[in-house]
C-alpha positions in Angstrom: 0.0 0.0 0.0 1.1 3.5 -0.8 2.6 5.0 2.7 2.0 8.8 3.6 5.6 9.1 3.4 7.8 11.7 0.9 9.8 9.3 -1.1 11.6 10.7 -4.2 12.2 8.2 -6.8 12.8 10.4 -9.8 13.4 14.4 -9.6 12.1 16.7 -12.9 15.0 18.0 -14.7 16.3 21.5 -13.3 15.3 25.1 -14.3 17.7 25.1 -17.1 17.2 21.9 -18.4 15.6 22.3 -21.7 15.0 18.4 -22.0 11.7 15.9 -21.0 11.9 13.5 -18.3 11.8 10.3 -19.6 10.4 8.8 -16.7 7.1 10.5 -16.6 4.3 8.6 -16.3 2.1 8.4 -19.6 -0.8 6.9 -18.4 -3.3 9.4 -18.3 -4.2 13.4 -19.2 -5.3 16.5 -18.6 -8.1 17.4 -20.9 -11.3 18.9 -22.0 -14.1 17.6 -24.1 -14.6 16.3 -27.5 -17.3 16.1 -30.4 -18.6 19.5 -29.1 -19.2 18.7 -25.2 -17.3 21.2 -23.8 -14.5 22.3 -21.9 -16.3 21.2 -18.9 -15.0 17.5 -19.3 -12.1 16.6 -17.4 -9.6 13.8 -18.5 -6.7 12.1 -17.0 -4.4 14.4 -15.9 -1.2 12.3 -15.3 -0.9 12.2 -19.2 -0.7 16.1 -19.8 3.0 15.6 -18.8 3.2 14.7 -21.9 1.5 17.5 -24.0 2.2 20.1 -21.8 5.6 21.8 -21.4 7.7 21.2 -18.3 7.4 23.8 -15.6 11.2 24.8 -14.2 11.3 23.7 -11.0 8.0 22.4 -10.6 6.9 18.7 -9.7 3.6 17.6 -11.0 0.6 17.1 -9.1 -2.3 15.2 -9.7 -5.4 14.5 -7.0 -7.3 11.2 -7.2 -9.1 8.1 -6.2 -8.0 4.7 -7.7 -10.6 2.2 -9.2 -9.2 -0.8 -8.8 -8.6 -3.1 -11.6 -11.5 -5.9 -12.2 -12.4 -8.5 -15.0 -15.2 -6.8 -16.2 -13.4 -3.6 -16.2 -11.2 -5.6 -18.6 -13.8 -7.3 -20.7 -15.3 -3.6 -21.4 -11.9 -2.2 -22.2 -11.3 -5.0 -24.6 -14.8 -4.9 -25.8 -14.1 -0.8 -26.7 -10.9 -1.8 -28.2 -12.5 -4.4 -30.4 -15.2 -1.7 -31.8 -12.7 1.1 -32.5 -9.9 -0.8 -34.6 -13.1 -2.6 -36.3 -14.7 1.2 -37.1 -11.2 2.4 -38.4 -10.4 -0.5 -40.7 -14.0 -0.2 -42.0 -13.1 3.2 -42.8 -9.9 2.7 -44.2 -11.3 0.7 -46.2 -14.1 2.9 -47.8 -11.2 5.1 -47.7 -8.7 3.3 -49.9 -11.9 2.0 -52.5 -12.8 5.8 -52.9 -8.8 7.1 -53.5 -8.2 3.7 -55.6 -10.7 5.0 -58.6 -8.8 7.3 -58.7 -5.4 5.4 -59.0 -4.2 6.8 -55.3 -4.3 3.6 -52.9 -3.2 4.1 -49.5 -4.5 5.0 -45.9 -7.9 7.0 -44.9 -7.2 10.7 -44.9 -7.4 11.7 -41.1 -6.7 7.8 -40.1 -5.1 6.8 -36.9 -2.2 4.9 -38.3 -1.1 1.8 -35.9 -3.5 -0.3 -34.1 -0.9 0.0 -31.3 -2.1 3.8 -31.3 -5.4 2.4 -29.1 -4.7 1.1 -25.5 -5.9 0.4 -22.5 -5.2 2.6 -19.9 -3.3 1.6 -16.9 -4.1 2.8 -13.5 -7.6 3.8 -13.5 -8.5 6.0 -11.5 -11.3 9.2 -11.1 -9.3 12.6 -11.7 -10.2 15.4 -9.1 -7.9 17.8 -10.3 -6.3 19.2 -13.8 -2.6 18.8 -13.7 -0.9 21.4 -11.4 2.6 22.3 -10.7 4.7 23.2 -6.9 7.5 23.3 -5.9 9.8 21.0 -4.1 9.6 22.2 -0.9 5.2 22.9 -1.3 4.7 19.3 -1.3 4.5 18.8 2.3 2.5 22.0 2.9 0.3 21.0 0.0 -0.5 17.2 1.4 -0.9 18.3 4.8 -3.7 20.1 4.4 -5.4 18.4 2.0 -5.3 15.4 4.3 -6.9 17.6 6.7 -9.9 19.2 4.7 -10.2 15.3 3.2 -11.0 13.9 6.8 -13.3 16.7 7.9 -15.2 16.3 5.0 -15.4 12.7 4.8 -18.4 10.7 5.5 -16.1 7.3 5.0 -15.8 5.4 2.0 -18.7 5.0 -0.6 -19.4 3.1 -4.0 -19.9 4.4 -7.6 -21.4 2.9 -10.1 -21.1 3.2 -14.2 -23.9 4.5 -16.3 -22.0 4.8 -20.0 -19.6 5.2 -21.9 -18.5 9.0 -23.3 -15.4 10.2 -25.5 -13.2 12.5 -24.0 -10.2 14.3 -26.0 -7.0 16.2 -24.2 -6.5 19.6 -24.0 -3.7 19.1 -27.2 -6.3 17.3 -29.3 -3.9 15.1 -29.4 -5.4 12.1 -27.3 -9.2 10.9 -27.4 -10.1 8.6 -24.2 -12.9 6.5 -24.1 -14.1 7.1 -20.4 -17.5 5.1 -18.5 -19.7 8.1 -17.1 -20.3 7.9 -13.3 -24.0 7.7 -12.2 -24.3 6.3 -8.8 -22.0 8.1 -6.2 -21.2 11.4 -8.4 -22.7 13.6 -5.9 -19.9 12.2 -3.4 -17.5 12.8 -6.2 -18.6 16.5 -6.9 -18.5 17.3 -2.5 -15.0 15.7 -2.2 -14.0 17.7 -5.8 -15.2 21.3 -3.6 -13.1 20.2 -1.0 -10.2 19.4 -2.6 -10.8 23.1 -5.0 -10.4 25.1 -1.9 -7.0 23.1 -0.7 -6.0 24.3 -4.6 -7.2 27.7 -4.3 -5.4 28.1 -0.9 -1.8 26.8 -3.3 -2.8 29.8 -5.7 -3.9 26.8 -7.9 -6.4 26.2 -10.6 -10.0 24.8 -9.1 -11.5 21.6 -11.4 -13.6 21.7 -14.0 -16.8 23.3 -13.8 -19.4 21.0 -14.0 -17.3 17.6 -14.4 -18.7 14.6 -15.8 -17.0 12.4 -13.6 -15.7 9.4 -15.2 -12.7 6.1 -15.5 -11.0 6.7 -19.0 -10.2 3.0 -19.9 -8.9 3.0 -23.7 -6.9 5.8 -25.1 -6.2 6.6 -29.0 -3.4 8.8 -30.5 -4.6 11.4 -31.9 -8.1 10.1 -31.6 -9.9 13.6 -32.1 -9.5 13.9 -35.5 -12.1 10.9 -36.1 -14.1 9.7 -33.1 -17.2 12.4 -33.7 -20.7 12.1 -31.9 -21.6 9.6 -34.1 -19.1 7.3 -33.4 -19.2 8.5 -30.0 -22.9 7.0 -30.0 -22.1 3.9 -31.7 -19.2 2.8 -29.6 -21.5 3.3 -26.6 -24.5 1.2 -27.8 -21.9 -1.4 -28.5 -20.5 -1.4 -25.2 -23.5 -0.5 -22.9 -24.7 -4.0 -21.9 -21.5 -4.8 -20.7 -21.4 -1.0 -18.7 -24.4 -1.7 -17.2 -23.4 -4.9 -15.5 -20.5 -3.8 -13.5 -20.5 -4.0 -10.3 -20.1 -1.3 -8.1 -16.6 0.2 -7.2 -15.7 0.8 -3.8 -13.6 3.8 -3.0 -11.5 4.1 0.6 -8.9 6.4 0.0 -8.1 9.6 -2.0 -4.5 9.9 -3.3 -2.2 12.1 -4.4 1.0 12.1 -6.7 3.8 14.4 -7.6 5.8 12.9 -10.3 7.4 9.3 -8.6 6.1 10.3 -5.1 2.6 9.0 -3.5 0.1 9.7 -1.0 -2.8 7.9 0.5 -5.6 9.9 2.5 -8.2 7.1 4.2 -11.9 8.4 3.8 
């Protein structure tokens, strides 16, 4: 289990490094919506280490609660998996008839490439914060008294359940994540999301999105935005909704915290 402890594993390169760590983790991003839902929509933020620049200095942060891995948390992401390579090659094939007439074969305009370009995600998790940056020596400050607002808010742990499945997009563009909506339990999520907005405000840090659909991103797709629309959006959820619906609920018993290689754990 995670300990409460500050354990560096991997420092950020220095203020006048002009270079990416390459031990970031890529598992998940910062984002907004896609196909026209908004801003409002929050993605993992772990990932926007990757599309957004390196602050000097700065270690960064990320505030969430862990789903734990299940097999039918696998069978959907395998199922979502399935239905987008099967969509893309359909189109690159309509795609290559159409440029073949005209004696220019090749890939779909606008295609994704790779089937390795769609993944599972590791690490699920709910995200209760955008990705935010402090400084070495903030990190204990910053911990401190979020553990603090965190147990004087809590009410002990609680389950959510999964209502369907949405397309979410990073800030970039350059992602699109396939994330199951939150039904049961997203007023919890939206109290503990104030609480932990104040402990960011206090930091001189950027509150959550407005309005968050909360939700577990389980597949992600290079440079899915260019393709997955609200149609496909619509289609890849009817495909997947039977299976959605028969989760099981998720308990949830901690909220964590990381900056770069170092964790948290806050009991509920």
């Amino acid at each position: 289990m995670r300990q409460n402890t500050i354990t560096p594993l991997v420092d950020y390169p220095s203020s006048d490094s002009s270079s990416r760590s390459s031990s970031r983790n890529g598992s998940s991003s910062g984002s907004s919506g896609i196909a026209g839902l908004g801003d409002d929509l929050a993605e993992q933020p772990l990932d926007a280490q990757l599309d957004m620049g390196h602050v000097p200095g700065g270690w960064a942060g990320h505030v969430y609660l862990a789903v734990k891995e299940s097999v039918g948390l696998c069978r959907v992401s395998q199922t979502c998996i399935r239905e987008i390579c099967r969509r893309r090659q359909k189109q690159r094939r309509a795609g290559d008839a159409g440029t073949s007439k005209e004696g220019e074969g090749g890939e779909t305009a606008g295609g994704l490439g790779q089937e390795d370009r769609v993944r599972r995600v590791d690490n699920l998790h709910v995200s209760l914060t955008r990705v935010f940056y402090l400084q070495e020596h903030e990190i204990c400050g910053f911990v401190a008294a979020l553990e603090k607002a965190a147990r004087a808010a809590s009410r002990g742990p609680f389950a959510i359940g999964f209502s369907k499945a949405s397309v979410y997009a990073s800030e970039t563009g350059r992602r699109a994540f396939v994330g199951l909506d939150i039904g049961h339990g997203a007023e919890r999520l939206a109290g503990m999301a104030r609480v932990v907005d104040e402990v960011m405000r206090r930091f001189g840090k950027q509150p959550f999105f407005a309005n968050a659909r909360f939700h577990v991103s389980i597949v992600r797709v290079d440079e899915g935005g260019r393709m997955i629309g609200r149609q496909q959006e619509k289609e890849l959820g009817a495909a997947m909704q039977e299976e959605i619906l028969a989760l099981p609920a998720v308990q949830i018993a901690q909220l964590e915290c990381s900056f770069g290689n170092r964790f948290f754990c806050i009991a509920l």
